[in-house]
C-alpha positions in Angstrom: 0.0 0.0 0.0 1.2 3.4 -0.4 0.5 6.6 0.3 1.4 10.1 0.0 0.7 13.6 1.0 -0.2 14.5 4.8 -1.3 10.8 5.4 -0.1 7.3 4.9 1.8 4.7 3.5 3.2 0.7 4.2 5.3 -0.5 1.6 6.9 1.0 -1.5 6.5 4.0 0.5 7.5 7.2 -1.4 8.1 10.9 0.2 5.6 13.0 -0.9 4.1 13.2 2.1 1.4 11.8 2.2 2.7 8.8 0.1 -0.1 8.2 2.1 0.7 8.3 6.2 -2.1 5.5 7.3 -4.8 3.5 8.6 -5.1 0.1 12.0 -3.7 -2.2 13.6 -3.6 -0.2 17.0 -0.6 -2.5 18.5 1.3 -0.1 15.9 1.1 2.8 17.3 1.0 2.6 21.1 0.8 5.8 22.7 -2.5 7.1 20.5 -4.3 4.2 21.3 -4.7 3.1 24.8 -7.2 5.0 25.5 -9.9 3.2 23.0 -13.1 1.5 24.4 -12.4 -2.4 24.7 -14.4 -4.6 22.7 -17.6 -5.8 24.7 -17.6 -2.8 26.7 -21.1 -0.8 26.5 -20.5 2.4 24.2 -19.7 5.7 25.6 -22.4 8.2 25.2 -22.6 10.4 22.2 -24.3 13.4 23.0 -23.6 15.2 19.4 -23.7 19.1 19.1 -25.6 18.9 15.9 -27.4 15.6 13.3 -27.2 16.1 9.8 -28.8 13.8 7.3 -31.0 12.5 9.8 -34.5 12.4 10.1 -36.4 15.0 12.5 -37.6 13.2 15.2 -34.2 11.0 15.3 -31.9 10.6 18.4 -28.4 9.6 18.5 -28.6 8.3 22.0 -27.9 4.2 22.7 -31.0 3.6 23.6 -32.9 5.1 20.6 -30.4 3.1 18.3 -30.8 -0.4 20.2 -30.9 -3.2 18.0 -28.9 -1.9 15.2 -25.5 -2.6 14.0 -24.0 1.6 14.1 -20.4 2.2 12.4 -18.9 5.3 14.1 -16.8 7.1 11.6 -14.5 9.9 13.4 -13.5 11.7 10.4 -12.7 15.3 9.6 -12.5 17.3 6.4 -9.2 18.3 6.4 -8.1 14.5 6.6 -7.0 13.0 3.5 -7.3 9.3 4.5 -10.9 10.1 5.5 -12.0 11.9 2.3 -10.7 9.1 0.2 -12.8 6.3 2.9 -16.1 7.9 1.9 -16.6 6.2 -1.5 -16.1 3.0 0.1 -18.4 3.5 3.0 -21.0 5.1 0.6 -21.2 1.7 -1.2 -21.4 -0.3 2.3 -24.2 1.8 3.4 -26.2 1.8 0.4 -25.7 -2.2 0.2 -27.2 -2.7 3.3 -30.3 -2.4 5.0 -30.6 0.8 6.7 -33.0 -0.7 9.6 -29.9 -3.2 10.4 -26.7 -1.0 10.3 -26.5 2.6 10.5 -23.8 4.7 9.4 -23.0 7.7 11.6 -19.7 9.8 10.9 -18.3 12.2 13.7 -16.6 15.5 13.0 -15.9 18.0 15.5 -15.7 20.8 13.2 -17.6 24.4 12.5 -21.0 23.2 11.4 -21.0 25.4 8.2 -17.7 23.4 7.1 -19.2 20.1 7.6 -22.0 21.0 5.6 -20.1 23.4 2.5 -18.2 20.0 2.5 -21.5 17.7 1.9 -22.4 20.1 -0.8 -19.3 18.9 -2.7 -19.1 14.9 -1.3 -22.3 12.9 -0.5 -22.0 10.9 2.4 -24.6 8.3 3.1 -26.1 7.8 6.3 -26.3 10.3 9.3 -23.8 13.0 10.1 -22.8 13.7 13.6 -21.1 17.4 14.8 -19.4 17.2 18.0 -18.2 20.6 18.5 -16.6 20.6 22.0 -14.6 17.1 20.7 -16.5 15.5 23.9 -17.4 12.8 21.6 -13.5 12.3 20.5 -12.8 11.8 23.9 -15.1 9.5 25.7 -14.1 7.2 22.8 -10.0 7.6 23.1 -10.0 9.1 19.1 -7.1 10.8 18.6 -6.2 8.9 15.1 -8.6 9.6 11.9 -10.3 8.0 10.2 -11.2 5.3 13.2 -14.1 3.5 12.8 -15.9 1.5 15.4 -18.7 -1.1 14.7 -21.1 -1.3 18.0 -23.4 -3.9 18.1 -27.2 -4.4 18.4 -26.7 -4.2 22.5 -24.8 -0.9 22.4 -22.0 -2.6 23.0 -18.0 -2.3 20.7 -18.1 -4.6 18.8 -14.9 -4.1 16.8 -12.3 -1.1 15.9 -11.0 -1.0 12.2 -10.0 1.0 9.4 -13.0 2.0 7.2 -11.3 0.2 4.4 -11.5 -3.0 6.4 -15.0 -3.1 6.4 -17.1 -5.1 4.5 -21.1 -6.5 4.6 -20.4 -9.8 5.2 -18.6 -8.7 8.9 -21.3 -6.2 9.3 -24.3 -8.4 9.0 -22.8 -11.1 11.0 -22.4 -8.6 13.8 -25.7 -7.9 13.5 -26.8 -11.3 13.9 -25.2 -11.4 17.1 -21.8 -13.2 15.9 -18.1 -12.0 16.8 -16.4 -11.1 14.1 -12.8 -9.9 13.9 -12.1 -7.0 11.7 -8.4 -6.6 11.2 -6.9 -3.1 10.1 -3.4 -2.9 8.7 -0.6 -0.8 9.9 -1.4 1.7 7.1 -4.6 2.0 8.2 -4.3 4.0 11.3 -0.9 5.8 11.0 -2.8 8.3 8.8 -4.3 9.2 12.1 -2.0 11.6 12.8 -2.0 13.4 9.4 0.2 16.1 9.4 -2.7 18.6 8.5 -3.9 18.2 11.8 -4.8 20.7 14.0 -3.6 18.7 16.9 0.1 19.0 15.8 2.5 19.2 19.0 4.6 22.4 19.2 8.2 21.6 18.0 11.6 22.4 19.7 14.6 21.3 17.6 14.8 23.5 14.2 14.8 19.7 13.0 16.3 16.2 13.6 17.2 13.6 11.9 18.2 9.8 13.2 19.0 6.7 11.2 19.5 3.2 13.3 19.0 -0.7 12.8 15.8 -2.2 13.2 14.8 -4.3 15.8 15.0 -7.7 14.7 11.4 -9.0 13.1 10.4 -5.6 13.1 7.1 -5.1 11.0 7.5 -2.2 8.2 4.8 0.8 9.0 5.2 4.5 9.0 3.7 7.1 11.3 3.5 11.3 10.0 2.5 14.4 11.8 2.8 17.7 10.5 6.6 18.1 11.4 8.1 14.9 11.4 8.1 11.0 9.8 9.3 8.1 11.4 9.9 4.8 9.1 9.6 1.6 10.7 11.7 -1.6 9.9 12.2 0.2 6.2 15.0 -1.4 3.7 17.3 0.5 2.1 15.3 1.1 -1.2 12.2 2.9 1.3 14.7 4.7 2.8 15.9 6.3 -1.1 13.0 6.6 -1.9 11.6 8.8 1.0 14.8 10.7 1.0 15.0 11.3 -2.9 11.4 11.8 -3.2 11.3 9.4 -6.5 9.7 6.0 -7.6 12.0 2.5 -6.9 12.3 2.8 -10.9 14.5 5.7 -10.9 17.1 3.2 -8.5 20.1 2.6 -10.3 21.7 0.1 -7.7 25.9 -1.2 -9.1 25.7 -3.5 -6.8 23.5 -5.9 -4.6 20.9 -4.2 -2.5 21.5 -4.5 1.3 19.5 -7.2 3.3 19.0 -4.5 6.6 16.1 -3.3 8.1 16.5 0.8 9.1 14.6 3.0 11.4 14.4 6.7 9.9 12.9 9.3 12.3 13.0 13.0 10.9 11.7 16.1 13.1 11.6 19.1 10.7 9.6 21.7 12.0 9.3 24.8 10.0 13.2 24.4 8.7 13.1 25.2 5.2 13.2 21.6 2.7 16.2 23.1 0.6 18.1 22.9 4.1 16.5 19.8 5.7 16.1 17.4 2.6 20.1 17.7 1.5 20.8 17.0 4.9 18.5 13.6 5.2 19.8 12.1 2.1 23.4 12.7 4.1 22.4 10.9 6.8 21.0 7.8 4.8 24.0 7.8 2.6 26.5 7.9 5.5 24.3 5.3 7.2 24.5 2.7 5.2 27.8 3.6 3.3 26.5 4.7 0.0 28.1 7.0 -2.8 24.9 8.7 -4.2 25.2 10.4 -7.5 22.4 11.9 -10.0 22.7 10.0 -13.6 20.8 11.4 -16.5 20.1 8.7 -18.8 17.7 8.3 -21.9 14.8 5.9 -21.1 11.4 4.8 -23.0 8.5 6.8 -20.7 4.9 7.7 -20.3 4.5 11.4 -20.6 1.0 12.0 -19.3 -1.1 14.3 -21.7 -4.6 16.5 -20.9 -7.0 15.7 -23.8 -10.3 18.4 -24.4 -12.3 16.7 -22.1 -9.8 16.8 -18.5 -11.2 20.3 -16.9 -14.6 19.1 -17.8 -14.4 15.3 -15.9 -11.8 16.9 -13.1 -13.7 16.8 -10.4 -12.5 19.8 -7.8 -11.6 18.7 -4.6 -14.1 18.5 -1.5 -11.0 18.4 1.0 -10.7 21.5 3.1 -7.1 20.9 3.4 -5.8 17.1 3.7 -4.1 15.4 1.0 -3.8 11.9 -0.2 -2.2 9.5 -2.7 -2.8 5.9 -2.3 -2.7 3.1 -4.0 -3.2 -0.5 -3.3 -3.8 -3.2 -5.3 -4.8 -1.4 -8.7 -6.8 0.8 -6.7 -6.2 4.3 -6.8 -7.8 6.8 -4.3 -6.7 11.0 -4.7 -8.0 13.3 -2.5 -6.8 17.1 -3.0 -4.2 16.2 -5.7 -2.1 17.7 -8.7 -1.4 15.9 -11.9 2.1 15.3 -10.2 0.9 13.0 -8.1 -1.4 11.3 -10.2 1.8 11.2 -12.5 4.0 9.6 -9.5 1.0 7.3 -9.0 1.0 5.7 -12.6 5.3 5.4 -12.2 4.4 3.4 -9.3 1.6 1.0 -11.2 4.2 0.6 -14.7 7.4 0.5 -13.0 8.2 3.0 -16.1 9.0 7.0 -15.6 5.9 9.1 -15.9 6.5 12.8 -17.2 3.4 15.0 -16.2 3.1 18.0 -19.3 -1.0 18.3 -18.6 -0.3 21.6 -17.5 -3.2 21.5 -15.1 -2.5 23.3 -11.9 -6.1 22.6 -10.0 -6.1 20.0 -6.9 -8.6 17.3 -7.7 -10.1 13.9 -6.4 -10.5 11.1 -7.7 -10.9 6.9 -8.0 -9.8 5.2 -10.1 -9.3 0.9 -10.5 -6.5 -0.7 -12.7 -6.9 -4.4 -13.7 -3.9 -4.1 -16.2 -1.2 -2.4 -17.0 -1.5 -2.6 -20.6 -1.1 0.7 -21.7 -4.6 1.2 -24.3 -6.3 -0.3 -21.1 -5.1 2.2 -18.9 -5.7 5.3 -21.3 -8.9 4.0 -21.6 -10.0 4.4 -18.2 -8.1 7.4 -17.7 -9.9 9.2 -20.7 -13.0 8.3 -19.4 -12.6 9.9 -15.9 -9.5 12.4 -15.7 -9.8 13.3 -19.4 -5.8 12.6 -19.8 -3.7 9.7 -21.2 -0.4 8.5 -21.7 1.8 8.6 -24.5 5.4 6.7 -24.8 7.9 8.7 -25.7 12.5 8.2 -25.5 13.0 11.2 -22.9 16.2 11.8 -20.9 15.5 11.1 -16.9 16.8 11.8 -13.9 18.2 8.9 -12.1 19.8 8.1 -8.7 22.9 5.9 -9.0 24.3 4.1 -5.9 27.4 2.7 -5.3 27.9 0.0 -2.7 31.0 0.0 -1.4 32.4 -3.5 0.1 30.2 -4.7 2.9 30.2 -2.6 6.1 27.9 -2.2 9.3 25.3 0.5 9.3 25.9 3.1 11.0 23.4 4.7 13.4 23.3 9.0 12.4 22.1 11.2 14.2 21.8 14.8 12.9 20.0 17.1 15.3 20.0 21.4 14.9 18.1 23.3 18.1 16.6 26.6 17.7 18.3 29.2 19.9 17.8 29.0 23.4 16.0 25.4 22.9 19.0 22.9 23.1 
């Protein structure tokens, strides 16, 4: 999966950032998630500010919602991850019988954002504001999107991803049976998407520290708004993330290491031009690399708008967030530039993708590859983006490394303190 922008991303990660940052399996990520209500526990009150969607007389109180199955979505506008979840939980809700599960997404924004924002993005089911973030609390949210299933009784049932979801799980809960829905890493890293409001105040100017893995460490990446930290990443992640390119533009001389890194990076407001020299130092010293830039001619995609791209664009209904991801064929774009959708397609064709569209608006989007045969992929980008590929000899950009002869990694350690601070 992969991700980029301001929220997630689990293998052939990519710097972006948001190469997506995101979604659950809550032993990942410790410290944000004690605080969650334990399955078979009764559900905290809700007591919402505000119900949209709903109907007049309706209550969103435990008792007035007893014997449905009710997915709690604790979403926000500004978050990528939770923009790009709403197709999917659209088609859940509109699969399923609305007197046996109930769809209810939580926001703790203004009110009028909420609702410019449904203007622009339907979301089925009812729509809960929860102003004073009382709601975020009683429930331990501090990572969106979290979803939690609660069962017929009131009581948790299970805490997922919204991606995790499916019918199947949702009308066996309903029938009264356990089911265990299971999140990946990905899945809740995006929690803490760096266009988040909630972003801790920062000390060092920025920091930067490289070090081995612990052995069997699982690979999963957590972003805020100043920092990233890789988890059990291998050497081509780490390049990568630090060169901000696709695993095709790797020119390795020599075999790629067989270590497992941990990269955490702490940059503040430092300006990139100063920070991003500086962290492809620190991977190249740390596992003895010589990194050079190598133009070479190569057989690419250069991706083209046709007459028909400002007309199927669709603007984007993010208020701020961003996302890239794509899994699987699957490609979800929340509040994105032709660049990304450019670095996207790289990632599908393992071939160099050179955006000349020369369309500046952010945009979402969804897209699903079953091939990458290139007429079946302009096809279905014709049809919804209105752009297509064409193959073209260009010169590229590459990274060549040189690997010296074996040698331990070093751990680096690069850390700069604003005046007063250190």
């Amino acid at each position: 999966m992969k991700l980029r922008g301001n929220c997630f991303e689990v293998s052939s990660l990519r710097a972006g950032f948001s190469l997506s940052a995101i979604a659950a399996a809550f032993a990942m990520v410790p410290s944000a998630l004690h605080a969650l209500p334990a399955n078979g526990t009764p559900a905290p009150p809700l007591h919402l500010t505000q119900l949209l969607q709903a109907p007049e007389a309706a209550r969103a109180t435990w008792p007035a919602l007893r014997g449905k199955v009710v997915v709690l979505e604790f979403w926000a506008t500004w978050c990528g991850p939770c923009v790009a979840a709403v197709s999917h939980l659209n088609r859940l809700a509109r699969s399923l019988d609305p007197a046996k599960v109930l769809f209810l997404s939580i926001d703790d924004e203004d009110p009028k954002v909420v609702q410019t924002f449904l203007t622009k993005r339907k979301m089925e089911g009812w729509v809960g504001i929860d102003t004073t973030g009382a709601v975020f609390k009683r429930y331990g949210v501090t990572v969106r999107p979290t979803t939690i299933v609660v069962d017929p009784r009131g009581h948790i049932a299970q805490i997922a991803g919204p991606d995790t979801l499916n019918s199947a799980d949702l009308l066996a809960v309903a029938a009264g049976k356990t089911v265990k829905l299971v999140s990946p890493p990905s899945a809740m890293v995006a929690a803490a998407v760096a266009s988040s409001p909630a972003a801790p105040a920062v000390k060092p100017l920025f920091e930067i520290s490289l070090s081995n893995a612990a052995p069997g460490e699982q690979t999963w990446m957590s972003t805020t708004s100043t920092g990233t930290d890789l988890h059990g990443a291998d050497a081509e992640w780490l390049l990568t993330y630090a060169y901000n390119v696709s695993s095709d533009r790797l020119l390795f001389a020599a075999p790629k290491p067989d270590g497992r890194y941990d990269l955490h990076t702490e940059f503040g407001a430092a300006d990139p031009a100063v920070t991003t020299p500086m962290l492809q130092a620190a991977v190249a010293a740390g596992l003895h690399f010589d990194i050079r830039r190598k133009t070479v001619t190569r057989s690419v995609y250069v991706l083209k708008a046709t007459e028909a791209a400002q007309k199927l664009l669709t603007p984007t209904a993010s208020t701020r967030g961003s996302e890239t991801a794509l899994n699987q064929g699957k490609l979800s774009l929340v509040n994105s530039a032709m660049a990304d959708l450019a670095s996207s397609l790289e990632d599908w064709t393992d071939t160099p993708v050179i955006d000349e569209t020369g369309i500046l608006t952010k945009f979402d989007a969804e897209l699903q590859f079953s091939t990458k045969d290139l007429d079946a992929l302009n096809s279905n980008l014709r049809e919804h983006l209105g752009v297509e590929l064409h193959r073209e000899e260009r010169p590229v950009e590459m990274i060549e490394i040189n690997v010296p002869a074996p040698v331990p990694p070093r751990t680096v350690t690069i850390s700069v303190g604003a005046p007063g601070t250190m």
